[in-house]
C-alpha positions, 0 to 999 in steps of 0.5 A, a space after each residue: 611320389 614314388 620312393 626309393 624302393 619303388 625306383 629300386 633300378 635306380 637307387 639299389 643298382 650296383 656294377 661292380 667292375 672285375 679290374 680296377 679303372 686306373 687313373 682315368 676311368 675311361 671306360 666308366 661314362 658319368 652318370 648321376 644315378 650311380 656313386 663311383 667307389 674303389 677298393 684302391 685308396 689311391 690310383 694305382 701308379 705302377 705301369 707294368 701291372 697286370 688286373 688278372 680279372 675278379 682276382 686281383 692286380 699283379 705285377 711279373 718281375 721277371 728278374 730273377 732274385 733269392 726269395 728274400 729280396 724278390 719279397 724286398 722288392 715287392 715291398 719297396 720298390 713299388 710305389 703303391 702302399 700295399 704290395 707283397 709276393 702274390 698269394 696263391 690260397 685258392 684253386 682260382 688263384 693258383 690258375 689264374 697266375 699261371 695262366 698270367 706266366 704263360 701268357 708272358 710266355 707267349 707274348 715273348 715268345 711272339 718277339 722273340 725275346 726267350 731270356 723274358 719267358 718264366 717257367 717258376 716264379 716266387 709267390 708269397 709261401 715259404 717254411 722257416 725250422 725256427 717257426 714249425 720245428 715239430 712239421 713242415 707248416 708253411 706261412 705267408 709274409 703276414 705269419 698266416 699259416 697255409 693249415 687254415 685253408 683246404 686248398 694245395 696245388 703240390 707238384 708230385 714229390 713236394 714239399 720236399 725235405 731234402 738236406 738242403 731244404 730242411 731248415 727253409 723252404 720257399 714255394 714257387 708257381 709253375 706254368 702247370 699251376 703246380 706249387 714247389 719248394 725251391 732253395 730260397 737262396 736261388 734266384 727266380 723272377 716272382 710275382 708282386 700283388 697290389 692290395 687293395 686298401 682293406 686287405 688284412 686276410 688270406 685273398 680267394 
């Protein structure tokens, strides 16, 4: 009788998906050969999301709001458990999430609905004084530093520490995959990220 490193195609076979299957797995055809894992405790329930392949689920609000309430919104009015502004801490990131905006862009400009195309939107970066007084260090909602990774995507000229921005700072994607620090009182569309139940860390 054979075993199980001897039928290794069948007992040490993984397919990992690069988007997550949402409520129905309809893509997916049953097979007794295979266990079916999700790193998503729960379907995902929001509609309007978008899976941004081998990276990450993302929903674009294209309202715009101060950066405070953009990262409120993310976080409560969501139904999902784990959500924040999106964290750009990789070069792959950075593009992909631009790309997701021109997109946006294009299908919009398609039926012509200009005031829904977004040119910066918020991601999860900002400076606070009180935290950095001695250098301009930028965190994420989760009080991890930007020191800790190699990785920037500065627009020339930023991050800027002009009188208005001195004391806070909060970062903004454009479509040119270029981060900027804007006013965090001005308000701009952003993006959220549905995490997955083991998110605890930077995402690349």
């Amino acid at each position: 009788m054979q075993n199980h490193w001897q039928l290794v195609h069948l007992y040490f076979n993984c397919h990992v998906l690069q988007c997550p299957e949402n409520v129905t797995k309809g893509t997916l055809v049953k097979d007794t050969n295979f266990n079916y894992f999700s790193l998503y405790q729960q379907p995902i329930v929001s509609t309007n999301y978008v899976c941004v392949p081998e990276i990450g689920v993302f929903i674009l609000y294209t309202n715009p709001l101060s950066f405070r309430n953009a990262s409120l919104n993310c976080l409560h009015t969501s139904t999902e458990s784990c959500v924040s502004l999106a964290h750009v801490a990789s070069e792959k990131r950075t593009n992909l999430l631009a790309k997701l905006l021109k997109e946006n862009n294009q299908h919009f400009e398609q039926i012509n609905v200009k005031s829904k195309k977004v040119h910066l939107a918020y991601v999860d970066l900002h400076y606070n004084r009180t935290r950095s007084p001695n250098k301009l260090e930028f965190f994420n909602s989760e009080g991890e530093s930007l020191d800790r990774i190699p990785y920037r995507a500065w627009e020339p000229g930023n991050p800027k520490t002009s009188s208005q921005l001195v004391n806070a700072s909060c970062v903004a994607l454009n479509i040119r995959a270029k981060w900027l620090t804007i006013d965090c009182q001005r308000k701009l569309p952003h993006i959220c990220e549905i995490f997955t139940s083991f998110h605890n860390e930077w995402k690349h």
